[in-house]
PQR file of N, CA, C, O and H, with PARSE charges and radii, in Angstrom:
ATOM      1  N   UNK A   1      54.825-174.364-119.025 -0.4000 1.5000
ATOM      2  CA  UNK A   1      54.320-173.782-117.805 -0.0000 2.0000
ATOM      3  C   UNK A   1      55.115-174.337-116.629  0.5500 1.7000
ATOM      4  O   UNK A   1      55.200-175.531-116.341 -0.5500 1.4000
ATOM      5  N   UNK A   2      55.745-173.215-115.919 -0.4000 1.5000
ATOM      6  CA  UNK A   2      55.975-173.913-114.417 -0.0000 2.0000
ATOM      7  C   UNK A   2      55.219-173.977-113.699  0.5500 1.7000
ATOM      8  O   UNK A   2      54.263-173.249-113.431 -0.5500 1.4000
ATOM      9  H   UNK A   2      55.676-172.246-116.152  0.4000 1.0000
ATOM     10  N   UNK A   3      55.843-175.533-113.020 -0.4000 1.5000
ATOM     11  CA  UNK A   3      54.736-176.383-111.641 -0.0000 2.0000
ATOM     12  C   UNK A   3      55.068-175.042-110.687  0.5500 1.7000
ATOM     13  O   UNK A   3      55.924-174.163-110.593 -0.5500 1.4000
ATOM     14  H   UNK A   3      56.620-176.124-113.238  0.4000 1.0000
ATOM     15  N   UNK A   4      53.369-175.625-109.810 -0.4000 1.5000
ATOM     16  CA  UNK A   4      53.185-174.685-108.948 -0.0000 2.0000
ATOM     17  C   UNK A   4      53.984-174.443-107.349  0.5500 1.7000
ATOM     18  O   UNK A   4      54.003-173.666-106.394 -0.5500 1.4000
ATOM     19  H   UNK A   4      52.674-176.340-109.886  0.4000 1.0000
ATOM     20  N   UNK A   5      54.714-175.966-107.958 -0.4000 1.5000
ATOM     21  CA  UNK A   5      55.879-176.420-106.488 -0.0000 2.0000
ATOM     22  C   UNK A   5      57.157-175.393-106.564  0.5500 1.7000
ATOM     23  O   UNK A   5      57.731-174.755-105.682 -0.5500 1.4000
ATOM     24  H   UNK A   5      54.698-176.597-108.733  0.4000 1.0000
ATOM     25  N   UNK A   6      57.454-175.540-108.572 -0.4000 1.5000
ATOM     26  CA  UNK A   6      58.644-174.793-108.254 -0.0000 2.0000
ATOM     27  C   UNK A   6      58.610-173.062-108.159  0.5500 1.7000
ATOM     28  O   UNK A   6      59.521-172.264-107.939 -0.5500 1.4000
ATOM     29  H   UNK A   6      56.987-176.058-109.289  0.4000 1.0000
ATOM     30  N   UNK A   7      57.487-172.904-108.361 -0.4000 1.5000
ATOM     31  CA  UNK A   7      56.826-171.401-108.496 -0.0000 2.0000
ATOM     32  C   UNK A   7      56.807-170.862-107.308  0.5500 1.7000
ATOM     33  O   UNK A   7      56.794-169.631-107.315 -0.5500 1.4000
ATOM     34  H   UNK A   7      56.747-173.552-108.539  0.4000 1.0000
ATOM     35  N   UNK A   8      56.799-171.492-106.061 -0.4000 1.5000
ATOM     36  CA  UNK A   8      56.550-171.591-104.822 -0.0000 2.0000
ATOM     37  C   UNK A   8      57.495-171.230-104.295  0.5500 1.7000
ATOM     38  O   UNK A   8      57.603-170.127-103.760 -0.5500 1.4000
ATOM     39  H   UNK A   8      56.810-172.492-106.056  0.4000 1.0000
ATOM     40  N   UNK A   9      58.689-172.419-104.363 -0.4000 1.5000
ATOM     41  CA  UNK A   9      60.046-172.160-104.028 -0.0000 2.0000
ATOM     42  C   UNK A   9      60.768-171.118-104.433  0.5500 1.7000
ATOM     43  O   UNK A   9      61.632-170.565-103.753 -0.5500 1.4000
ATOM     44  H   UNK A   9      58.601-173.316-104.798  0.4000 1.0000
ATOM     45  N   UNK A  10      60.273-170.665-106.111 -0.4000 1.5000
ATOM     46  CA  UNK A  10      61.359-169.407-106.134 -0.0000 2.0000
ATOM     47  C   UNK A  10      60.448-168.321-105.868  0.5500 1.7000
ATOM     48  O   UNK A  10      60.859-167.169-106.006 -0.5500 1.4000
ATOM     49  H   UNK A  10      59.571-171.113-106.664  0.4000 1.0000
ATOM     50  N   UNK A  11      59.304-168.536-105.516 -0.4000 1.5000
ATOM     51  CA  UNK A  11      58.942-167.032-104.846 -0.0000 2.0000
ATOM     52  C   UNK A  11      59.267-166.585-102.788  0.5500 1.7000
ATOM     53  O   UNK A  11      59.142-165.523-102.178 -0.5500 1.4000
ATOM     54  H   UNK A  11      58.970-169.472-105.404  0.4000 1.0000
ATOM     55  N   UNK A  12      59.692-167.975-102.330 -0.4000 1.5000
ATOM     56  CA  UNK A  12      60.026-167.680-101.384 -0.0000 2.0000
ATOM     57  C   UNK A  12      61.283-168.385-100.693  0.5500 1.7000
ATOM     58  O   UNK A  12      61.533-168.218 -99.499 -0.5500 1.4000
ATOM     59  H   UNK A  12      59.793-168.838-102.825  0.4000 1.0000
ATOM     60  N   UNK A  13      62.291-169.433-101.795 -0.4000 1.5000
ATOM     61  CA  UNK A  13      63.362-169.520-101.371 -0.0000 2.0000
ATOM     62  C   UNK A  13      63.288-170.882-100.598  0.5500 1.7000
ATOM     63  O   UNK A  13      63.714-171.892-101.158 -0.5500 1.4000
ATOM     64  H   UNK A  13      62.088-169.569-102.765  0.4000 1.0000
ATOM     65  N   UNK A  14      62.724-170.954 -99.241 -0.4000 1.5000
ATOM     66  CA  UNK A  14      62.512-172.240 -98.139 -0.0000 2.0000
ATOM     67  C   UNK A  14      61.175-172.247 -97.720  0.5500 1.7000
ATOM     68  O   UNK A  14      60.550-171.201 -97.892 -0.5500 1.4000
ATOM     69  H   UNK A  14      62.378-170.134 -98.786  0.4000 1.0000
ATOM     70  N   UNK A  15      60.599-173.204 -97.206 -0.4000 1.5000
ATOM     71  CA  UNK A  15      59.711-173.814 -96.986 -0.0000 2.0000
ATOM     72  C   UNK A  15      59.014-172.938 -95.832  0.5500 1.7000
ATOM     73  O   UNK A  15      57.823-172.627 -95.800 -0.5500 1.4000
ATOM     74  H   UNK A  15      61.107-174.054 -97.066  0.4000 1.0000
ATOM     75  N   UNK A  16      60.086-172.577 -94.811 -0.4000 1.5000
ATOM     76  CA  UNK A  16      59.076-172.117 -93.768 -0.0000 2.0000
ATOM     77  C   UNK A  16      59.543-170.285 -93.816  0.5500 1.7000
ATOM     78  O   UNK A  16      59.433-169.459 -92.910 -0.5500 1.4000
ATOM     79  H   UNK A  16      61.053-172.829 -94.837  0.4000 1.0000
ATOM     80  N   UNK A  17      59.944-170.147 -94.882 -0.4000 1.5000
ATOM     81  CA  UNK A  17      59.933-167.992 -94.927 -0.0000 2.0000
ATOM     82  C   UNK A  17      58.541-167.468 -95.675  0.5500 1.7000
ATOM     83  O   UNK A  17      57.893-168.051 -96.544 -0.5500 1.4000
ATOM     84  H   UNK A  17      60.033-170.817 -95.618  0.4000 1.0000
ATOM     85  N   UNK A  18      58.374-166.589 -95.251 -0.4000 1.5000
ATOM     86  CA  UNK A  18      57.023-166.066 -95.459 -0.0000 2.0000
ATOM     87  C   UNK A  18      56.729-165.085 -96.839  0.5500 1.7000
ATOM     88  O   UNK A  18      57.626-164.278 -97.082 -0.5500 1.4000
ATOM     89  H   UNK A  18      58.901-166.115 -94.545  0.4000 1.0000
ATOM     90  N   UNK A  19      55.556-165.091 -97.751 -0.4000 1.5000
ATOM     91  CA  UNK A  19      55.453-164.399 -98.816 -0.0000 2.0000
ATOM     92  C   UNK A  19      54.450-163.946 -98.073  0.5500 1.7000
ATOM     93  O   UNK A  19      53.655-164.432 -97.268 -0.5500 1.4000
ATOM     94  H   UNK A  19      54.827-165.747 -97.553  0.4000 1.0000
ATOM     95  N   UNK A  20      54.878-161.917 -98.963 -0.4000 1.5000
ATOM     96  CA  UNK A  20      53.734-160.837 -98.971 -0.0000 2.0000
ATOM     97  C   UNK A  20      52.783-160.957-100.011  0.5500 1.7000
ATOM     98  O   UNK A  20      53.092-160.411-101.071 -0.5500 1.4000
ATOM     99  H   UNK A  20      55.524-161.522 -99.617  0.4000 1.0000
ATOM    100  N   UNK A  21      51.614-161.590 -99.949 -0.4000 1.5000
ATOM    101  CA  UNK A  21      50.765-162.214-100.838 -0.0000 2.0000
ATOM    102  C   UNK A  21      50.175-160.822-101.878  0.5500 1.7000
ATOM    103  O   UNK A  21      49.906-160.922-103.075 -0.5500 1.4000
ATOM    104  H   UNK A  21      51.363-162.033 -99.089  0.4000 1.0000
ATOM    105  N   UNK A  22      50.071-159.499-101.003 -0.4000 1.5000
ATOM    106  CA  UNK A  22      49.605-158.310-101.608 -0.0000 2.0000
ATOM    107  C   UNK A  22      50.889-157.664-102.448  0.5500 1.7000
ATOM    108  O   UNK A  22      50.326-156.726-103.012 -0.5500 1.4000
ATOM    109  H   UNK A  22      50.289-159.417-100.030  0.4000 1.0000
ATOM    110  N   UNK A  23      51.820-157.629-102.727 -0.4000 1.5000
ATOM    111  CA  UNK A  23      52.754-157.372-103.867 -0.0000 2.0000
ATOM    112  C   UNK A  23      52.092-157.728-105.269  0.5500 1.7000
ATOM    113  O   UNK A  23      51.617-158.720-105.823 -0.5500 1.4000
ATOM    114  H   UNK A  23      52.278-158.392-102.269  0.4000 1.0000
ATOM    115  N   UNK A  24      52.389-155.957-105.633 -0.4000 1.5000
ATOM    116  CA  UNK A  24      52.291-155.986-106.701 -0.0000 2.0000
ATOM    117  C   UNK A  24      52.579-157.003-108.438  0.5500 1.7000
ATOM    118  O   UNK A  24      52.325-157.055-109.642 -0.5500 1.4000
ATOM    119  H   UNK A  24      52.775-155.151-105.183  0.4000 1.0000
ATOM    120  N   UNK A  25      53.389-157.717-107.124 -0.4000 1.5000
ATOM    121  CA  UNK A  25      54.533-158.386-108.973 -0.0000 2.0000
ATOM    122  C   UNK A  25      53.502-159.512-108.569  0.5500 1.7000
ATOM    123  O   UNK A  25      52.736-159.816-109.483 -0.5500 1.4000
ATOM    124  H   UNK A  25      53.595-157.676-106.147  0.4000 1.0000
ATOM    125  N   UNK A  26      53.316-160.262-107.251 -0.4000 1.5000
ATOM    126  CA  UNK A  26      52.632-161.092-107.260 -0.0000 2.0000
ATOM    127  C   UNK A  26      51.217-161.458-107.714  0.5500 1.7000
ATOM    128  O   UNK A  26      50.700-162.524-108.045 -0.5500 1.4000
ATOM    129  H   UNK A  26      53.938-160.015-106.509  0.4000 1.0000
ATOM    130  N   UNK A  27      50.739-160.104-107.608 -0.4000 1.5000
ATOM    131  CA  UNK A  27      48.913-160.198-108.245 -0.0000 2.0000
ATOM    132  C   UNK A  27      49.438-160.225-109.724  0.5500 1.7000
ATOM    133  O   UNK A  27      48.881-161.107-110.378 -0.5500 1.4000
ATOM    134  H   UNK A  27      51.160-159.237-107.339  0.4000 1.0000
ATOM    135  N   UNK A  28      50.594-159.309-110.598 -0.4000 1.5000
ATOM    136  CA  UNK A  28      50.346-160.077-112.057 -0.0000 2.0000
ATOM    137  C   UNK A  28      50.618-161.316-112.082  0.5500 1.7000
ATOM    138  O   UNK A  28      50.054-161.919-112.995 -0.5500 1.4000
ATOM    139  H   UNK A  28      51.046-158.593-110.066  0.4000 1.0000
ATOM    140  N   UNK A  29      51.547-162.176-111.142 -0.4000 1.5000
ATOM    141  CA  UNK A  29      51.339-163.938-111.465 -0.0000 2.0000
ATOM    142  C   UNK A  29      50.197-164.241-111.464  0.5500 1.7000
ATOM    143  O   UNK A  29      49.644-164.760-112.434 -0.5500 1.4000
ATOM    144  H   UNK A  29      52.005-161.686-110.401  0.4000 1.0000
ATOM    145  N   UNK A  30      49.607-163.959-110.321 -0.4000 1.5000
ATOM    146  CA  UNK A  30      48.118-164.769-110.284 -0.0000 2.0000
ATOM    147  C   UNK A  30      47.315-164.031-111.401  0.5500 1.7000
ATOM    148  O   UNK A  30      46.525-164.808-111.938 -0.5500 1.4000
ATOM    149  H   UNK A  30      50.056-163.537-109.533  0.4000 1.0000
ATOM    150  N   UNK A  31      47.281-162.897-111.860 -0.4000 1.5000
ATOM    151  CA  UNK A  31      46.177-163.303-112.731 -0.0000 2.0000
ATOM    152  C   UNK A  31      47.236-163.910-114.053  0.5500 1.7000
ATOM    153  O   UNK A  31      46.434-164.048-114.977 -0.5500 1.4000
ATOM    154  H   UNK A  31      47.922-162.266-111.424  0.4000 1.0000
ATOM    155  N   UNK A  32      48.055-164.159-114.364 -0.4000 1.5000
ATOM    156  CA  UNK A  32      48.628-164.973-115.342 -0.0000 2.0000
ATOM    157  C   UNK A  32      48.418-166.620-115.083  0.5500 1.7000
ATOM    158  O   UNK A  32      48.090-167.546-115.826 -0.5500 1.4000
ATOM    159  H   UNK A  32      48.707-164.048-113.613  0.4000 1.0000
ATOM    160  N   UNK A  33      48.668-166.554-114.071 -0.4000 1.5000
ATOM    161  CA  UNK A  33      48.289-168.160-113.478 -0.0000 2.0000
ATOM    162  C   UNK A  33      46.557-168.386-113.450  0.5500 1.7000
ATOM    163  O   UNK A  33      46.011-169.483-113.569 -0.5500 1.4000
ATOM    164  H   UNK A  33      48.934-165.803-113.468  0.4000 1.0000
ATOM    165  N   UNK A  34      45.958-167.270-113.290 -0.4000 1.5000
ATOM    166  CA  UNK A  34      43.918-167.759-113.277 -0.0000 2.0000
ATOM    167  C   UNK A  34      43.650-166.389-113.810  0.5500 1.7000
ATOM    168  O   UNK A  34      43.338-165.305-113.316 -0.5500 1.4000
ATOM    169  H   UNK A  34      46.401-166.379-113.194  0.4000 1.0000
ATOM    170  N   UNK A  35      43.798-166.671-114.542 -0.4000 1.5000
ATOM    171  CA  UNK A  35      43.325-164.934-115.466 -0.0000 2.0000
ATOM    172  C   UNK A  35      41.848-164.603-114.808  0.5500 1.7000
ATOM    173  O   UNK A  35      41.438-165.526-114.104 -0.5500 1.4000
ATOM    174  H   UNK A  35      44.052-167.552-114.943  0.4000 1.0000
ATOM    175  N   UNK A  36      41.239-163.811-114.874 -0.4000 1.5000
ATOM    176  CA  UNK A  36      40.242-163.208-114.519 -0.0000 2.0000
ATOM    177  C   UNK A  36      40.031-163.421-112.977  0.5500 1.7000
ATOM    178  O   UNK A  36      39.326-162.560-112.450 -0.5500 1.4000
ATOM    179  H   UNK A  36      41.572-163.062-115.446  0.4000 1.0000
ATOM    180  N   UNK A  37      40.554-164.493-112.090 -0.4000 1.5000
ATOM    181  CA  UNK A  37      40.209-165.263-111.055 -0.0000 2.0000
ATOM    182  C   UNK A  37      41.243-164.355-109.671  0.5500 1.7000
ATOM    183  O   UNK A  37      41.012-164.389-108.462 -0.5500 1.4000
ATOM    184  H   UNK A  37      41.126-165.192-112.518  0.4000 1.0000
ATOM    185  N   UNK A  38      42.292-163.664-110.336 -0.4000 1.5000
ATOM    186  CA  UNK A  38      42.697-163.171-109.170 -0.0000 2.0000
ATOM    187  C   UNK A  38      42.054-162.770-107.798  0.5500 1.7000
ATOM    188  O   UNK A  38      42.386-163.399-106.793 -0.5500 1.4000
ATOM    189  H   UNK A  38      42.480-163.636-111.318  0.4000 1.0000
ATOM    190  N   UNK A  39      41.213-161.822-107.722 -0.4000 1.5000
ATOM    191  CA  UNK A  39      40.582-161.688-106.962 -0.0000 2.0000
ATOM    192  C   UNK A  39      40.622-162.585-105.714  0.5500 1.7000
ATOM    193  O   UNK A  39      41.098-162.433-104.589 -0.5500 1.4000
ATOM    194  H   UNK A  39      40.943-161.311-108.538  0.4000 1.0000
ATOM    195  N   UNK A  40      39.802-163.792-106.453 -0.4000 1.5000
ATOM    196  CA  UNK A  40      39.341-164.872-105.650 -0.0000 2.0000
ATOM    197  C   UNK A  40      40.445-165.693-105.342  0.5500 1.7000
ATOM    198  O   UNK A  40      40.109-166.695-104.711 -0.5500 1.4000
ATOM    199  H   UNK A  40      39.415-163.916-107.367  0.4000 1.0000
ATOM    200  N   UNK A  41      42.133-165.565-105.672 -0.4000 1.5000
ATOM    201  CA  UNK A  41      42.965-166.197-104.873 -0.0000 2.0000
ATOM    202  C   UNK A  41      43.742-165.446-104.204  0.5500 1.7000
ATOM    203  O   UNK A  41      44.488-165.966-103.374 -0.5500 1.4000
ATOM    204  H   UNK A  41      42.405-164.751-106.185  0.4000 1.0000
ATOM    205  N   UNK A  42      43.746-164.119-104.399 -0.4000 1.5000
ATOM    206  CA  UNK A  42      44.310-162.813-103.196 -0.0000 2.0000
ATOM    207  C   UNK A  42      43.266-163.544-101.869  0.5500 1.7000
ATOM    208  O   UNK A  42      43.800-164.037-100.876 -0.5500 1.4000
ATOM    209  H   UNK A  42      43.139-163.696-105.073  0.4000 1.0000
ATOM    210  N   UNK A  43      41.314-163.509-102.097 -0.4000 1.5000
ATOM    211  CA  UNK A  43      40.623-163.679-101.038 -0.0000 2.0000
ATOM    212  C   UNK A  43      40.805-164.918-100.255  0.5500 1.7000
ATOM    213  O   UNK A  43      40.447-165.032 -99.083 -0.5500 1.4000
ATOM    214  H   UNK A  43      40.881-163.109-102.905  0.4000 1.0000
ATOM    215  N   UNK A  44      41.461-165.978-101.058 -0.4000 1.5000
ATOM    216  CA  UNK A  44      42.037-167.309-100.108 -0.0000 2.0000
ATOM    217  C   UNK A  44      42.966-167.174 -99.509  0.5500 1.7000
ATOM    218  O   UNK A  44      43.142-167.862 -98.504 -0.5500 1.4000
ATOM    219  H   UNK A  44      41.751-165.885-102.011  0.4000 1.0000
ATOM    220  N   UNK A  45      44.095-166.026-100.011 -0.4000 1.5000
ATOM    221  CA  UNK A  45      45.424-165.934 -99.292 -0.0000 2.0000
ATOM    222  C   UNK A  45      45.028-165.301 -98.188  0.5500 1.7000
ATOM    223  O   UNK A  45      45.655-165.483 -97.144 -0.5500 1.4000
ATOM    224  H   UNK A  45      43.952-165.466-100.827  0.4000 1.0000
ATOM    225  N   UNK A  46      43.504-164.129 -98.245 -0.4000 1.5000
ATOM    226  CA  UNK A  46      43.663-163.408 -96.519 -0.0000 2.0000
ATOM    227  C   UNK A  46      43.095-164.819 -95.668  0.5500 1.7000
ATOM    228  O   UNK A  46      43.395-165.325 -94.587 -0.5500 1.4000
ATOM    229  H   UNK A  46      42.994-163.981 -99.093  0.4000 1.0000
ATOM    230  N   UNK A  47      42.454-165.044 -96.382 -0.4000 1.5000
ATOM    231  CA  UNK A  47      41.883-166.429 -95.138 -0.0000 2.0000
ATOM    232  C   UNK A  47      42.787-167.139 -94.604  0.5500 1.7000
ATOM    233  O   UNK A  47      42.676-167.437 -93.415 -0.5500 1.4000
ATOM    234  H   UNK A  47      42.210-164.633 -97.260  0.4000 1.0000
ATOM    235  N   UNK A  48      44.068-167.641 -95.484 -0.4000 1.5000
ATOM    236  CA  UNK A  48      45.088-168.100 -95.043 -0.0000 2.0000
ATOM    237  C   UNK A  48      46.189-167.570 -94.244  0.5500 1.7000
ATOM    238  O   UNK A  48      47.139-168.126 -93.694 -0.5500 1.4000
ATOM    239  H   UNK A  48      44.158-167.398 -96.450  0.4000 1.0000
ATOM    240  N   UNK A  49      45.848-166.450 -94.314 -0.4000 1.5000
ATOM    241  CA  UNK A  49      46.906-165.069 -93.309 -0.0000 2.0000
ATOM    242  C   UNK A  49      46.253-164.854 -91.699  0.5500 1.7000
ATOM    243  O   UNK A  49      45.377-164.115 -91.250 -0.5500 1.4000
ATOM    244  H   UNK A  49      45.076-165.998 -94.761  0.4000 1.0000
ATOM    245  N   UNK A  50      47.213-165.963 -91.052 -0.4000 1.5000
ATOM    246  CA  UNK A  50      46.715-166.193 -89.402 -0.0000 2.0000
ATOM    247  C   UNK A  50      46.461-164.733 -89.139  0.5500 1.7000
ATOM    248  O   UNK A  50      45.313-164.340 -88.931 -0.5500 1.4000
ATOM    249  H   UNK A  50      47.925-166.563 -91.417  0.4000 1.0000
ATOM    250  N   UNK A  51      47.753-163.707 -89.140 -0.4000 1.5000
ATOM    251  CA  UNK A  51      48.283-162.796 -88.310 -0.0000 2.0000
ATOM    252  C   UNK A  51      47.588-161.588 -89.240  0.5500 1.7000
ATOM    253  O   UNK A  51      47.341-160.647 -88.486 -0.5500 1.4000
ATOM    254  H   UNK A  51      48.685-164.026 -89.309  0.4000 1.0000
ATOM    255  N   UNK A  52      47.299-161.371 -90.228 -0.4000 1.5000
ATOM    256  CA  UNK A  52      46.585-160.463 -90.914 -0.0000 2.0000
ATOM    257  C   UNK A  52      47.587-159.322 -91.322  0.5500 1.7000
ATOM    258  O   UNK A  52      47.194-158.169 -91.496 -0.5500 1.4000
ATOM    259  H   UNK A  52      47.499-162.136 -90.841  0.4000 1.0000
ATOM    260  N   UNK A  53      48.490-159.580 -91.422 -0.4000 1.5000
ATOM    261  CA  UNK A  53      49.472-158.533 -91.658 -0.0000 2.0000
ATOM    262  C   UNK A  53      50.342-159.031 -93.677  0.5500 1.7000
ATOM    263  O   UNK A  53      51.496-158.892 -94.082 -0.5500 1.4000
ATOM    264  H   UNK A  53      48.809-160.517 -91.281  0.4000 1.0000
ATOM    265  N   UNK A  54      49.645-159.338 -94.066 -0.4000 1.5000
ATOM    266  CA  UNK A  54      50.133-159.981 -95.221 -0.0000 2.0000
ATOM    267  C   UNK A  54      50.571-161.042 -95.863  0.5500 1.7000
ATOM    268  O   UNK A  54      50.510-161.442 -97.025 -0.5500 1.4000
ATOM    269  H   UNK A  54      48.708-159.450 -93.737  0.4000 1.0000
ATOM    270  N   UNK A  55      51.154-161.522 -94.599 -0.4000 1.5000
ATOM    271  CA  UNK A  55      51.751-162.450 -95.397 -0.0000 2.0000
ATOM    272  C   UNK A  55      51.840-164.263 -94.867  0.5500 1.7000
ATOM    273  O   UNK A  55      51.792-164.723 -93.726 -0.5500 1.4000
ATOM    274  H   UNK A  55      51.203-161.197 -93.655  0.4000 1.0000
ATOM    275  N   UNK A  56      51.932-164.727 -95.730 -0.4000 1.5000
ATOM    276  CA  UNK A  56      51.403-166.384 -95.527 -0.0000 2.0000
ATOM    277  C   UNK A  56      52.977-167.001 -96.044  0.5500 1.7000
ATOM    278  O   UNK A  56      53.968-166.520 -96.591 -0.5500 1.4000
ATOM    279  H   UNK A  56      51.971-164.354 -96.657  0.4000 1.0000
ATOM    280  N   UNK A  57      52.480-168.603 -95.421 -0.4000 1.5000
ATOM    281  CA  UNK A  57      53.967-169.233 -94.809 -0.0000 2.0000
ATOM    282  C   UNK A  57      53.744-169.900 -96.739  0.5500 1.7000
ATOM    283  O   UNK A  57      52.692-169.816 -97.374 -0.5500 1.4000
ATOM    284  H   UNK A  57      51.675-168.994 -94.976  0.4000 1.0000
ATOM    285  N   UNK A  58      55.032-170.492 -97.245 -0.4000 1.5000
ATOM    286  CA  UNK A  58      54.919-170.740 -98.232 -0.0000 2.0000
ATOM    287  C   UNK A  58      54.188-172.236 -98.712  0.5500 1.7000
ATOM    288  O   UNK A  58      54.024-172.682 -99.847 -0.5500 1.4000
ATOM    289  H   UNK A  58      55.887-170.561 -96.730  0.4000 1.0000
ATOM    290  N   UNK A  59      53.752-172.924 -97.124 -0.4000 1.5000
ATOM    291  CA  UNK A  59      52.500-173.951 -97.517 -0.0000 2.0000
ATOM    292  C   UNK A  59      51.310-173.362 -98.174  0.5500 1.7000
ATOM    293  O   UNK A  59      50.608-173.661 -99.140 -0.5500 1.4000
ATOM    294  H   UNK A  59      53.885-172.561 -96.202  0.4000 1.0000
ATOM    295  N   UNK A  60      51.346-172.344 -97.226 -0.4000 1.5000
ATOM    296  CA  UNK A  60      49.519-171.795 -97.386 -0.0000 2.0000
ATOM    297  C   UNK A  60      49.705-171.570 -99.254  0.5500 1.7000
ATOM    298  O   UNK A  60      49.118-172.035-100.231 -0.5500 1.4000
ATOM    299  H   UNK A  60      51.917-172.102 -96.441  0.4000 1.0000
ATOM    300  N   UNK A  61      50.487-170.909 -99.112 -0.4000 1.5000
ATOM    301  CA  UNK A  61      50.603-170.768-100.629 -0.0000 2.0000
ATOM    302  C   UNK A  61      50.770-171.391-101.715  0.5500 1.7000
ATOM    303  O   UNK A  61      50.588-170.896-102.828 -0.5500 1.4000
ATOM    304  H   UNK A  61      50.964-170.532 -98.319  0.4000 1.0000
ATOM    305  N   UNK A  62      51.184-172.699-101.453 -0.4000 1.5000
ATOM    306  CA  UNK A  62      51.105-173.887-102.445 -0.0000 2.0000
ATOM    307  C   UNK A  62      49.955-174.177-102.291  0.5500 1.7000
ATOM    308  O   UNK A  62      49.519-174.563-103.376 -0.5500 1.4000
ATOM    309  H   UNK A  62      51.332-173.100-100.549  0.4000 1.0000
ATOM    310  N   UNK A  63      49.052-174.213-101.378 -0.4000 1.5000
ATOM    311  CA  UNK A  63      47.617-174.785-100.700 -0.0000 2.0000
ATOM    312  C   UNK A  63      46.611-174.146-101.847  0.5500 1.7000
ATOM    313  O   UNK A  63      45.733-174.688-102.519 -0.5500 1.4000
ATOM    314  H   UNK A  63      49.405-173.900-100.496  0.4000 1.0000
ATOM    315  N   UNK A  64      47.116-172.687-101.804 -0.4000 1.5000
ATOM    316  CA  UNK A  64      46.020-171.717-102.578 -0.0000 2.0000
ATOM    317  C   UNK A  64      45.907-171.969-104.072  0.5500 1.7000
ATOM    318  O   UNK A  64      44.895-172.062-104.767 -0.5500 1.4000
ATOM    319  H   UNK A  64      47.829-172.247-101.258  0.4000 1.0000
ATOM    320  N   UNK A  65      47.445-172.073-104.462 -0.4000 1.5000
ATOM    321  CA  UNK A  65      47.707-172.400-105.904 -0.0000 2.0000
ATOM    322  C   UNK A  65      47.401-173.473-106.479  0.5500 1.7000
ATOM    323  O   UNK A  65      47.666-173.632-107.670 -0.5500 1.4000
ATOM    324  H   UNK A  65      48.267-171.997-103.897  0.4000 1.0000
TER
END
């Protein structure tokens, strides 16, 4: 299994560029990463989405994972 650090990095490259948390390819990680649980870590990523437009800085997203 890959760590959730390096999972991080190659989904967004650097530290401060931003992932579209609602992509398709991304909801099959998460439910591969929390099977049944997706849901409920799409609903942490909007909480974590200041600007509400999708997408979260790639802390928030280690935060969630």
């Amino acid at each position: 299994m890959v760590p959730v650090c390096d999972l991080v990095r190659n989904f967004t490259g650097l530290p401060y560029e931003t992932v579209d948390y609602r992509n398709d390819v991304f909801k099959k990680v998460y439910a591969e990463i929390y099977p049944h649980k997706e849901e409920q870590v799409i609903q942490l990523m909007q909480e974590a989405d200041e600007t509400n437009v999708g997408l979260i800085k790639a802390q928030a997203l280690l935060n969630v994972l």
